[in-house]
N, C-alpha and C positions, 0 to 999 in steps of 0.2 A: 326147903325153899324159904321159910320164913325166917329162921335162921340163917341164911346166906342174908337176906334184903335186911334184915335187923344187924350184921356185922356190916354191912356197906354203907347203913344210914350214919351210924354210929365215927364210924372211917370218916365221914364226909368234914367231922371235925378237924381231920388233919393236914387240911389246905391250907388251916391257919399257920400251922409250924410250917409249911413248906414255902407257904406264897412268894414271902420277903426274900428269901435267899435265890428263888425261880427267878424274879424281877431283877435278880442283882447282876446275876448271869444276862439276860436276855437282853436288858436294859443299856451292858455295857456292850453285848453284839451289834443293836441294831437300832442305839441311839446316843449313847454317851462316846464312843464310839466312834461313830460317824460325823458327827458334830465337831470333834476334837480333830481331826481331820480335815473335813471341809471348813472350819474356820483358818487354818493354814496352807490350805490349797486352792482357795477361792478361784481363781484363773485356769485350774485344773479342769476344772467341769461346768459342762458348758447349760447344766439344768441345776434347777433349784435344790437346797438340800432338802426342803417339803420332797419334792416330787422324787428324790431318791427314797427317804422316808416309808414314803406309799408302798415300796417294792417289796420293804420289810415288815409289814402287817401283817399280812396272812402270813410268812414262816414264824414270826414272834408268836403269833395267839395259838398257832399249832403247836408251836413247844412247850408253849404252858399249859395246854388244855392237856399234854402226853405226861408233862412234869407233874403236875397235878392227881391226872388219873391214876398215875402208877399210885402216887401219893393215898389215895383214897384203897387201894386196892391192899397196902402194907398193914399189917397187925401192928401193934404198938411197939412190939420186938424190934422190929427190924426201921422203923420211922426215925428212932433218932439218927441212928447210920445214916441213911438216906438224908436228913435234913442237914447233918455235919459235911458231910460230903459238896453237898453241894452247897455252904459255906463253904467249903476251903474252895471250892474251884471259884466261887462268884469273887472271893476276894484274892485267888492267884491273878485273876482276867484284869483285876482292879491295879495289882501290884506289876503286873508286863505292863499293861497302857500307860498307866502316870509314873511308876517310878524307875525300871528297869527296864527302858526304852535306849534299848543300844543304837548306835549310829553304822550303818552302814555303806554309809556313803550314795550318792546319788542314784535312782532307779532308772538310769536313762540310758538301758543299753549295755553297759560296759560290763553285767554281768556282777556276782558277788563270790569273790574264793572266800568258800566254807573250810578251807582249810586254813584260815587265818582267825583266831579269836575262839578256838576252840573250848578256851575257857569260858568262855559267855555259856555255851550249853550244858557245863558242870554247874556251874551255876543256877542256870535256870533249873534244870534236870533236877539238880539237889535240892532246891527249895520248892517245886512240886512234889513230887516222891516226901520230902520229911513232912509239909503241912498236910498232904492228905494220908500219910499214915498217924500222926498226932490225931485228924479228925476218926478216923478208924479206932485206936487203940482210946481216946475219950470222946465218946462217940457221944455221950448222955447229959456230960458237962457242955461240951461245946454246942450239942440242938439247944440247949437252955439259955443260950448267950446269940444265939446265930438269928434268929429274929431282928433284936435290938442292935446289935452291929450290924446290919443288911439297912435296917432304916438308916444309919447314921450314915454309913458310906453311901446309899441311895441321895440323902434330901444335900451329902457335899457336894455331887455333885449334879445334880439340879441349880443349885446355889454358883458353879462355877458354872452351869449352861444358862443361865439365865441372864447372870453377868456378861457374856459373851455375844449373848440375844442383847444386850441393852446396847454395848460397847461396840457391836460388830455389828450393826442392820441387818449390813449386802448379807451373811450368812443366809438372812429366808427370806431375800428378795429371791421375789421372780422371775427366771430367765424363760421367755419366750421361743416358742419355736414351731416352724410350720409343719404342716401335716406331712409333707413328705419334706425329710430334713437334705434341701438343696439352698444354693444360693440365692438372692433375689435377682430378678432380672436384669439391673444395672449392673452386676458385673460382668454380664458377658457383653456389654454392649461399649464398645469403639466409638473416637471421633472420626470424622472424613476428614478431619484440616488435619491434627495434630496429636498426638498420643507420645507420652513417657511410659514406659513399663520399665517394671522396678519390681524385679524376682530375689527375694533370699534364698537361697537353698541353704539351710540350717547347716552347720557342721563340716560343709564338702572342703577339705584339704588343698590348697592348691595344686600341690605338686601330683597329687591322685588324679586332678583333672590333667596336669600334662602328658601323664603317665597313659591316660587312657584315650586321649585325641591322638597318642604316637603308633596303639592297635591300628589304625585305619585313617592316616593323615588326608587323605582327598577327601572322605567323606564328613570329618572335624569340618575341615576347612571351608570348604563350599557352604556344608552345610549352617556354620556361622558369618557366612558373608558378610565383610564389614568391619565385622567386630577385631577389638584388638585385646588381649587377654595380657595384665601385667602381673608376672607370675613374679615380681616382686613386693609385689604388696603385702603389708602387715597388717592386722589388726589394731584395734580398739582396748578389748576387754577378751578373758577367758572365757567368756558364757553370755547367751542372748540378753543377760537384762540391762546388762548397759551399751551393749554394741548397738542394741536398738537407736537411743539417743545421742550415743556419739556418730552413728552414720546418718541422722537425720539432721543434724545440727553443729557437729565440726567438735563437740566440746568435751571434756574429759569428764569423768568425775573422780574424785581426790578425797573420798569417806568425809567432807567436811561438813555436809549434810544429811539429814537421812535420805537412806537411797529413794525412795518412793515421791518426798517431796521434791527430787534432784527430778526422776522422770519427768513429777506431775508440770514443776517448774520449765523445764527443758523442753515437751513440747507443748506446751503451750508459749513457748516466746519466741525466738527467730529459728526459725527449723525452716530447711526446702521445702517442706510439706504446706506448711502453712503460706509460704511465701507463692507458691504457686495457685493453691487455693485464692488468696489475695488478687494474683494475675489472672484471674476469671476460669483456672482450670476447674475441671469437676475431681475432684478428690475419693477414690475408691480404694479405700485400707481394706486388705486381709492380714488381720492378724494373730497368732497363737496367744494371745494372754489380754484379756481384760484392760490390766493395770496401764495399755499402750492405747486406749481409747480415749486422746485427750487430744488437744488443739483441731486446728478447723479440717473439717473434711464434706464431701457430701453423703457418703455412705461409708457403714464399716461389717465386718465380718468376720466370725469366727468357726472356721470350718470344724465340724461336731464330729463326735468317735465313728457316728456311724452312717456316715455322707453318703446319701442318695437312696437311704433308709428310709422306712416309715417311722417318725418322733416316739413310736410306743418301742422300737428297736432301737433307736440312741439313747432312751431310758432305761430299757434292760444292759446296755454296755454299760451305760456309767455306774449304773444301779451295779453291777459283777466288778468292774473294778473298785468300786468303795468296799466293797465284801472282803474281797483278797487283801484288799490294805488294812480295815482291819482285823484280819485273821493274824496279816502279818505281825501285825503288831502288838497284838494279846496273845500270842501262843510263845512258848519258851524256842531256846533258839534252835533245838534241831528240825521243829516241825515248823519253821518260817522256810527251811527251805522244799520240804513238802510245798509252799500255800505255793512259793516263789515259782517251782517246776519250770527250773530252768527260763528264767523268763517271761512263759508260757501263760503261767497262774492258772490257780486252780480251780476255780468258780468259773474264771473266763472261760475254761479250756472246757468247762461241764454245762455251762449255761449260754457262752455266746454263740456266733453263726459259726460254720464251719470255715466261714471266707476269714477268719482272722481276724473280726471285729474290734480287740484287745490292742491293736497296733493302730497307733494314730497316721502313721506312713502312708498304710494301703488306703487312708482316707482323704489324705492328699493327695493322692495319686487319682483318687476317684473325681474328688474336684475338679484337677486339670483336665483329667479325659471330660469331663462335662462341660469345662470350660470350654474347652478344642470342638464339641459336638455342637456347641450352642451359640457363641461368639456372631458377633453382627456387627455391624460397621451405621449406626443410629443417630449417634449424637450428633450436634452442629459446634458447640465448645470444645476448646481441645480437655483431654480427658488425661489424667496420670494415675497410672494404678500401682498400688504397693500388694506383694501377695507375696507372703513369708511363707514356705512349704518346709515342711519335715521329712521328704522322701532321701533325703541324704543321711538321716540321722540314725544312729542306732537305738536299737538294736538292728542287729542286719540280719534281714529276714527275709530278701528275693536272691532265687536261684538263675539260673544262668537265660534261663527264659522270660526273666524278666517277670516272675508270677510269685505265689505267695510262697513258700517253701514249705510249709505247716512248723515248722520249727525254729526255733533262733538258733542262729551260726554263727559261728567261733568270731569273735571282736580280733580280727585278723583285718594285715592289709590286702590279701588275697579278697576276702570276702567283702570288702568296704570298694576297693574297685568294682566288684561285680554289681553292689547294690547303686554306687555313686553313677555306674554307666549306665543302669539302668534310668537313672532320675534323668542323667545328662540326656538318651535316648529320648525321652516324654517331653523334654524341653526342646530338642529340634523338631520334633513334632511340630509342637507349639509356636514353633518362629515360621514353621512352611505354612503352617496355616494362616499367620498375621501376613505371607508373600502372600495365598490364594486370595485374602480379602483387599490386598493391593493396599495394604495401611504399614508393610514390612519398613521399605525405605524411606519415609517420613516420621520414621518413628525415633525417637531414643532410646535404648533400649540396653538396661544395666544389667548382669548376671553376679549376683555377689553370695557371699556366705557371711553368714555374723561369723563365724573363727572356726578354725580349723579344726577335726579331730582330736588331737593331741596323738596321732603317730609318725613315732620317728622319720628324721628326713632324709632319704638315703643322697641327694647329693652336696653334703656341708663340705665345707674344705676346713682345716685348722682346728679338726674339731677334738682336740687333745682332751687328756685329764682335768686341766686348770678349768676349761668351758665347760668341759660337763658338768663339773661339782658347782660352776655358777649357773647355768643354764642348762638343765637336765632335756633328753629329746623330746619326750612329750609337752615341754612347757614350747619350745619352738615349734614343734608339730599345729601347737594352739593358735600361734601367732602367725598361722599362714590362713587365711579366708583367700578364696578363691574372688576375682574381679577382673567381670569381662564386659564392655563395652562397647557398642557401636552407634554413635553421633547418626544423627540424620543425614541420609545421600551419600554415605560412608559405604564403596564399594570395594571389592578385593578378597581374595581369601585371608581365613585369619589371621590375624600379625599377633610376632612374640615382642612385648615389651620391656627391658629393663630396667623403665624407670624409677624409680624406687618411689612408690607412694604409698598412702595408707588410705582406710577405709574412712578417715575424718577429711580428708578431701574429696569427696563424695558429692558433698552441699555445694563445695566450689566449684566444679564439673558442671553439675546441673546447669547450674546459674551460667556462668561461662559460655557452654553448649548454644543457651535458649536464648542467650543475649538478655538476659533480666539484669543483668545491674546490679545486683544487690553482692554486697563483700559477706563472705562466710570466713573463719579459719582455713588452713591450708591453702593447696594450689588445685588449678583444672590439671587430672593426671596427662593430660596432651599437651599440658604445657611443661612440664617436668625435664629436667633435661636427663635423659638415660643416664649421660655419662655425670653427671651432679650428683656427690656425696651427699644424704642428707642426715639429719639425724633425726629418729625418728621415736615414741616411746612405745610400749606395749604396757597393759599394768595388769597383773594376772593374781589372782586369789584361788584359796581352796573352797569351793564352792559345795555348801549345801543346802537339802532342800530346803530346810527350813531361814534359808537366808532371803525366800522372797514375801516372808512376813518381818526382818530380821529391819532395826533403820540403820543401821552400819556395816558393813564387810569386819569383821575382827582385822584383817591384815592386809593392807592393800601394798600390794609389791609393785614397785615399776621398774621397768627392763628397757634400755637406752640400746637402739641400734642404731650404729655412723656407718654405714657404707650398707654392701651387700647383705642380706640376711640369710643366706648360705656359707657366710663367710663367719669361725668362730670369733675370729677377731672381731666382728664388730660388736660385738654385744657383752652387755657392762650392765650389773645391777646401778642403778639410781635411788630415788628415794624410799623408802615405807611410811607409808602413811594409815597411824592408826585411827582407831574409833575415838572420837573426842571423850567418851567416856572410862578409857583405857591411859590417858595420859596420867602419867605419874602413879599408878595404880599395881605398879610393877615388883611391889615391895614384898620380899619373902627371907626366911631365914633357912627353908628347903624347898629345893625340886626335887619330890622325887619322881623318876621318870617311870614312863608306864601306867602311869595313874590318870583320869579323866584330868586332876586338878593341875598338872604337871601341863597339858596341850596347851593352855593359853600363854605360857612361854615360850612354847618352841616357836619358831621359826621355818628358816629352811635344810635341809639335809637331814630329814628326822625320818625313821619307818615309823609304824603304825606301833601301839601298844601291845608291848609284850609281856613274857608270864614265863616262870621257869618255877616249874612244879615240885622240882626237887629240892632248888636252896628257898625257895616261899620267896624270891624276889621278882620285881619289876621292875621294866627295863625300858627302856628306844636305842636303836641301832644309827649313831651315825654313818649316814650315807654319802659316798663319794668325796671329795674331796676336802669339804668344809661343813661344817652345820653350826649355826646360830640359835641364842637364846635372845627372847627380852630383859631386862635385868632395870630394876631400879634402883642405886647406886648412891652412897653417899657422898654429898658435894665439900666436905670438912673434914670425911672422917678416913681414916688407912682402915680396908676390908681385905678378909684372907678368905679367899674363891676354893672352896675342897672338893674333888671330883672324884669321888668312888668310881673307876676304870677298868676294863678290860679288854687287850686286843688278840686279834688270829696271829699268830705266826706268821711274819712275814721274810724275805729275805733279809730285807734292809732293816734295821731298828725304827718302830715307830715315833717319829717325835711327830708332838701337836702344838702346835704355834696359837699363842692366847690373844687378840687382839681387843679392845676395848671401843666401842665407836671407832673401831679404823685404825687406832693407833696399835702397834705392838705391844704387848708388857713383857711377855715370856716365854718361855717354852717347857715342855715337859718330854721325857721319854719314857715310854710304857715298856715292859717289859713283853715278850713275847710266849709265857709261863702258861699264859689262860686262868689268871689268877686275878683273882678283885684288888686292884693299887689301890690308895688316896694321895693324890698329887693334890699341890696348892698353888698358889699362885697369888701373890701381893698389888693388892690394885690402891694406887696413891688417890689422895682426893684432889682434886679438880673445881675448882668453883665455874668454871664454863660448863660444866657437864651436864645436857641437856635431863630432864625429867623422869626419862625414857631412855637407858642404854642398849647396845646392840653389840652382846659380848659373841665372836666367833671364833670356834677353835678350827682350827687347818691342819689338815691330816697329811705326813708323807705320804704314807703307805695306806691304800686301799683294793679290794680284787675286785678286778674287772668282770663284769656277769658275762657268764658262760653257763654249760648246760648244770656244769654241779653246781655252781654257787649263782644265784639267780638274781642278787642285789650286789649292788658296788659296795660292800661291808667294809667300816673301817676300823670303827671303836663302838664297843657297848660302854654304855653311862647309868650306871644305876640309881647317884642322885649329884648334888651338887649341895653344898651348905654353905654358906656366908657369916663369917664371924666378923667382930669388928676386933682389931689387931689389939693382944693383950688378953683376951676374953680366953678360957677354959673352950676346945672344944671338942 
C-alpha cells in the first residue's frame, strides 16, 4: 500500500506534461470554438454566448479532471504516448477549425450529398491517420515539444478572441429572456378601429401554393375570402437578407455598399414601416435576425428555438446546437456527417426534447397556435403587425398530419407541398380567428414569401435549351415568392391575378390601400393592368452563410423579365454587379479550375470542384449551355486565351463560341476522343474595354439530365492560360 500511495504521489507530477495539450483540445471544444462561431452567427441565437458558455463548464472540468487522472495513473513508459497523442489531436482540432474548413454550402434544409468532394475526406482522413501515427512512432520527441506548442497555439488564439471581444461587443452582450420563453403581451393584442397584418412565410413557392388551394378549391377559396393571390409576382432577392429591405421600402441593392450598412440605411429612411409608425400606428415586428431591428417601431420580437419553453430549455437547445456546429467543424470530413445525421444532429438528437426542439419551424408554429390561443382585440390606435415565420422552410420535416415527422424528408416537391399545406392550414386558422374577433374585414391583410424555394416550375412555356443555360429552373423556382392580399371590406372568394407585379411594390399597395399619400417605387399591385407588359428585375447570388457577416455579395447577377414569368422568353440576364473591391482585380496568367483559387472567376454554368485521382487533375464541368469567367484583360495589348478541354461524345461535333463582354471573337471545335485539347483563341485590344471583362464560352452540344447523366454536362475545363501575343507558351 505504501508503495502504491508513493508511485501515485510521485505520478502527480505528470499533470504538468499533460495539462497544456488537455487545455488545447478542450479549449478549442468548448471555447475557441464556439466564439468563432458565434461571432459569425450573431442573429443565429437568440442567448448570450456567456450563457451558451455556462453549458460547457461542467463537461470541460469533467474532461480534464478524466485527462488528467488517467494522466496521474500512467508510469513514465507509457506518459509520453499519452502526452503526443493528445498533441496531435489538440492541434488536428486546431487545423479542421481555422485552416481546412471546407465549404458546404448553406445548412438550411437542402441537405449535403456526401457523395460530392469525396476527396476532402482522404484528406482529412490522411492528415489525422499520418500526424497521429508520427506522434505514436516519436512519441518522446514530440511530449518534449507538445507543452510549448500547446501554449503558443493556446495564447494565438486568446490573442484572436480577445481582438474579436474588442472589435465585436454584441458577441457577450446580453440577450434577455423571460422565464417562460413566450411572446410579450402586445403581440397578441389587436386594434378595434384598424389593423395591417403583414405575414412572411419564408421560402413558400408560389406555384406550390396554386398547386395546393387546386386539392380543395371551396375550401382555399372561402376560406381566403377577399383576398386575391398574384401568382405572377417575382421577387426581390435570392435569400431573406435583402428581400427584407426591398419589401419594406421599394429599393434594390446593387453591392455598391456594404450590405449591413445598405439594411441599417434602408430601414431607418423611408420604409412603409416607418411611415406608418409616423401615421400614429403602433408598430409590432416579428422578426428572424437581429440585424432587421432598426427604424421606428413600438415593439419587436424574436421567436426563440424553444417557444413556449422554460428559458433553461431554449438554453439547452441553443447550447446542443452550438455543440453539433462545432463538432462539425473540427472533425475530418467523414465524421461531419456522423455530427450532421442526416439533418437530425447529433448532440440535438441525444440532448434535446423528444418534440424536435432542433427545428426552428415547430417553433413557429408553436408561436402562431399561441398567437391564435391568446389574441385580443385591446388597442384603441390602429395597430400593423410584421410577423416573418419559418413554417414553409426547409428542411421538411411535417408528415401528412401535419405533426413532427421525427425525421427530415427528402428536399422533394411532394414533401414541400405537404409541409407548405400544412403552414397554409395554421394560416387559415389564423384569418378564422381574426373573423371570430370581428377585426377579419377591416383589416389588410398581406400573405407574402421573401422568395421562392428554388424548385423547378412545372408550368414555363418556351422553356428550350437557350433559357435553361441562361436561367437554370431553380434560379426561377427562387424568383417566384408567393403574394396574397385582401384590402379592407374586400369580399368574394379568392381571385387569380395576372398582373405582373413584384414584391417592391409592396410599399406602394400599402400606401395606396390606406390612402397615406406618401410615393414609394413601383405601383399599388390593384392598380397594375393584368394585360401590361412590364419589365421587371430579379438579382440573384450564390449565397453563403458566412455572407451575413460578409459587406459585399462577391457576385450580384440581375435577371430582366418583360412579360410573363412562365414564359422563357421573357427572361434575359442584365447586369453583374461586383464587390467594389473586386474591380479590376481580375488579373491572372492561370485559372486552374477545381481549385478554391480558380471560384472567384467563375461565374455562371460552373459544377462544383472536381478531382480525378487517376490523371492528379482538377477540374469544373461546364454546365448547359453556356458558362462564364471573370477576366481582367489588356486594354493595349493582343492576348492569346489557352483552354485545356475535354468533351462527351456527342452526335453533332462540339463547337464553343468565345464571346468577350458580349462581342464574338471565335469559335473552337473539340474533338469527341475524351482526350485533353489546348484550343486558343486571339483576343485584340480594346481601349473601351471595361476594368472587369465577362469572357463566355457557348456550347452546341450538351446532355440533357436524365436518370443516367444527372447534370446538363458539356465541356470539362482543366485550366485556361493567358499569354500576351508573341510570348513562349
Amino acid at each position: 500500500m505504501r508503495k502504491l500511495i508513493s508511485t501515485w504521489w510521485s505520478n502527480k507530477s505528470n499533470v504538468k506534461f499533460v495539462l497544456a495539450p488537455a487545455l488545447l483540445i478542450i479549449c478549442n471544444l468548448f471555447l475557441f470554438g464556439p466564439a468563432t462561431i458565434y461571432s459569425g452567427n450573431i442573429s443565429e441565437f437568440n442567448i448570450s454566448l456567456i450563457d451558451i458558455l455556462k453549458y460547457y463548464a461542467v463537461p470541460g472540468m469533467i474532461m480534464l479532471l478524466i485527462f488528467l487522472g488517467i494522466s496521474i495513473a500512467l508510469s513514465k513508459k507509457y506518459l509520453s504516448l499519452y502526452v503526443a497523442l493528445f498533441f496531435a489531436v489538440g492541434v488536428l482540432l486546431w487545423l479542421q477549425g481555422n485552416i481546412l474548413v471546407w465549404k458546404y454550402g448553406l445548412l438550411d434544409g437542402q441537405g449535403i450529398d456526401w457523395s460530392q468532394n469525396v476527396w476532402r475526406g482522404w484528406i482529412d482522413g490522411g492528415l489525422w491517420i499520418v500526424l497521429l501515427v508520427l506522434a505514436c512512432v516519436f512519441s518522446r520527441r514530440v511530449s518534449k515539444i507538445a507543452g510549448l506548442a500547446c501554449v503558443v497555439l493556446l495564447s494565438l488564439q486568446l490573442v484572436t478572441l480577445s481582438y474579436s471581444a474588442i472589435h465585436k461587443p454584441e458577441i457577450w452582450k446580453e440577450k434577455k429572456l423571460p422565464a417562460l420563453v413566450s411572446a410579450p403581451k402586445e403581440f397578441f393584442e389587436f386594434s378595434s378601429r384598424k389593423n395591417v397584418i403583414h405575414i412572411m412565410l419564408d421560402a413558400f413557392q408560389s406555384d406550390l401554393f396554386e398547386e395546393i388551394i387546386a386539392t380543395d378549391p371551396s375550401y382555399y377559396k372561402s376560406g381566403m375570402d377577399g383576398f386575391t393571390f398574384f401568382r405572377e409576382a417575382t421577387g426581390a432577392f435570392a435569400t431573406t437578407y435583402m428581400s427584407v429591405p426591398a419589401t419594406f421600402s421599394g429599393k434594390y441593392y446593387r453591392n455598391h455598399v456594404p450590405m449591413k450598412e445598405f439594411v441599417k440605411r434602408t430601414l431607418n429612411g423611408k420604409t412603409i414601416v416607418n411611415t406608418l409608425y409616423d401615421n400614429g400606428y403602433d408598430v409590432d415586428l416579428v422578426h428572424i435576425a437581429s440585424m432587421y431591428a432598426q427604424g421606428l417601431y413600438s415593439n419587436i420580437y424574436f421567436i426563440p428555438m424553444a417557444y413556449g419553453e422554460d428559458k433553461r430549455q431554449d438554453e439547452k437547445a441553443n447550447s446542443a446546437l452550438m455543440m453539433d456546429l462545432v463538432l462539425f467543424r473540427l472533425t475530418p470530413h467523414f465524421i461531419k456527417k456522423l455530427i450532421y445525421n442526416n439533418q437530425l444532429w447529433m448532440i440535438q438528437s441525444l440532448f434535446g426534447s423528444q418534440k424536435g426542439s432542433g427545428f426552428i419551424q415547430l417553433s413557429h408554429k408553436a408561436f402562431l397556435k399561441d398567437l391564435m390561443a391568446n389574441m385580443d382585440v385591446k388597442r384603441q390606435k390602429p395597430v400593423y403587425k410584421f410577423i416573418h415565420l419559418v413554417t414553409t422552410h426547409p428542411p421538411n420535416i411535417m408528415n401528412e398530419d401535419c405533426e413532427f415527422s421525427g425525421k427530415v424528408l427528402p428536399y422533394t416537391r411532394e414533401y414541400f407541398l405537404i409541409q407548405d399545406k400544412c403552414a397554409l392550414n395554421d394560416i387559415i386558422g389564423f384569418l378564422d380567428r381574426l373573423k371570430s374577433l370581428g377585426i377579419y374585414d377591416t383589416s389588410l391583410i398581406i400573405l407574402q414569401a421573401d422568395t421562392g424555394v428554388g424548385l423547378p416550375v412545372k408550368k414555363m412555356r418556351n422553356y428550350g435549351p437557350q433559357i435553361k443555360g441562361r436561367c437554370p429552373p431553380n434560379l426561377i423556382g427562387n424568383a417566384l415568392p408567393l403574394l396574397v392580399i385582401k384590402p379592407p371590406y374586400s369580399k368574394g372568394p379568392l381571385k387569380i391575378s395576372n398582373a405582373q407585379v413584384m414584391l417592391t411594390d409592396i410599399p406602394a399597395t400599402i400606401s395606396s390601400v390606406l390612402a397615406l399619400n406618401d410615393d414609394f417605387p413601383g405601383d399599388s399591385v390593384f392598380q397594375v393592368n393584368p394585360d401590361e407588359n412590364r419589365e421587371r428585375s430579379y438579382y440573384h447570388y450564390k449565397w453563403r452563410h458566412e455572407h451575413w457577416q460578409a459587406e459585399y455579395l462577391p457576385i450580384l447577377h440581375e435577371y430582366l423579365i418583360k412579360g410573363s414569368v412562365f414564359d422563357g422568353d421573357s427572361w434575359s440576364i442584365g447586369l453583374r454587379y461586383l464587390q467594389p473591391s473586386l474591380h479590376g482585380s481580375f488579373l491572372t496568367r492561370k485559372i486552374g479550375f477545381g481549385t478554391p483559387s480558380a471560384s472567384e472567376f467563375l461565374l455562371d454554368g460552373w459544377s462544383a470542384d472536381e478531382k480525378d485521382s487517376k490523371e492528379g487533375l482538377t477540374f469544373n464541368w461546364a454546365l448547359g449551355n453556356s458558362a462564364s469567367i471573370f477576366l481582367s484583360l489588356p486594354k493595349d495589348e493582343v492576348v492569346v486565351l489557352t483552354a485545356n478541354v475535354k468533351t462527351l461524345k456527342f452526335v453533332k461535333p462540339q463547337r464553343v463560341t468565345i464571346k468577350v463582354d458580349g462581342k464574338e471573337i471565335g469559335m473552337w471545335e473539340i474533338g469527341s476522343a475524351w482526350k485533353w485539347e489546348k484550343h486558343s483563341i486571339v483576343i485584340e485590344p480594346d481601349e473601351h474595354r471595361p476594368d472587369v471583362s465577362v469572357v463566355d464560352f457557348v456550347f452546341s452540344e450538351y446532355y440533357e439530365p436524365d436518370e443516367r447523366v444527372k447534370r446538363p454536362l458539356a465541356v470539362l475545363f482543366e485550366s485556361i492560360t493567358l499569354n500576351k501575343a508573341g510570348l513562349k507558351r
